[in-house]
C-alpha positions in Angstrom: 239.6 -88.2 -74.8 239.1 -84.7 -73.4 235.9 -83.8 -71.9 235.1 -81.6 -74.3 235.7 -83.8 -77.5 234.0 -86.5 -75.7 230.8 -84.3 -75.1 231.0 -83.4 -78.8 231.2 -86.8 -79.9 227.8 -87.6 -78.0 225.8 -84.9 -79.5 227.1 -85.6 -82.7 225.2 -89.5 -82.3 222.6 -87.8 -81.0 221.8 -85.6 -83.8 222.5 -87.9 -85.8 220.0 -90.4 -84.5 217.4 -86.9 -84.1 218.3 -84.9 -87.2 219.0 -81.8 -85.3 219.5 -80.7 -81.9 218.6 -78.7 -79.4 219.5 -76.1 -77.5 218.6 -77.9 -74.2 220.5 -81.0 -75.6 223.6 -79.1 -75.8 223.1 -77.3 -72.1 222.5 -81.2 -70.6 225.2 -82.5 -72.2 228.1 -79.9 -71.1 226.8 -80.1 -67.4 226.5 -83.6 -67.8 230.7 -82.8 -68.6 231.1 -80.0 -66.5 231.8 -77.5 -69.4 232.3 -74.0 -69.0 230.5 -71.2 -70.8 233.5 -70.4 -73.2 233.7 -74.3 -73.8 229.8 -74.4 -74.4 229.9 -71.4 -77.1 232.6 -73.4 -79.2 230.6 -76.8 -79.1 227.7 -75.4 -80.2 229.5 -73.1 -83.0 232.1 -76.4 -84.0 228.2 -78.5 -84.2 226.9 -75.9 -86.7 230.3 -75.9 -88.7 230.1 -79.5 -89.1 226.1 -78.9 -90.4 224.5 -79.9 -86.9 220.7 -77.6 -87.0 220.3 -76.6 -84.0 217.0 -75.1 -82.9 215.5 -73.0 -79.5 213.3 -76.0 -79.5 212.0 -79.3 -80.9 211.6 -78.3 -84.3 207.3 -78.4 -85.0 207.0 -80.4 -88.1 208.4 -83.2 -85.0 206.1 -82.3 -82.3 203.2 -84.6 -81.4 200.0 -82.8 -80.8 198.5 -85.0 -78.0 195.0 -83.2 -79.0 194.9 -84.0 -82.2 191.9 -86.7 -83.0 
């Protein structure tokens, strides 16, 4: 399996297992695979095609508030 499918297949558990992912998630990941940028653009366009979200963030409705009481 390429590097690329194989990095696709990962974040695909992973969102699965999150519900969406992130833009950090998909950065870590193609390092972690040693991606390029053109590579990188195409991952994260083929994750929304197959109805990945993908947010700037963790989505709030997610977020803890540690200062909440």
């Amino acid at each position: 399996m390429s590097e690329f499918n194989n990095c696709q297949q990962n974040l695909l558990v992973l969102a699965k297992a999150q519900g969406y992912l992130t833009f950090d998630d998909i950065l870590d990941a193609a390092s972690t695979s040693m991606l390029s940028l053109a590579e990188i653009d195409r991952l994260s366009d083929d994750l929304q095609t197959l109805g990945v979200m993908l947010y700037d963030t963790k989505p709030d409705h997610l977020q803890t508030d540690d200062d909440t009481y």
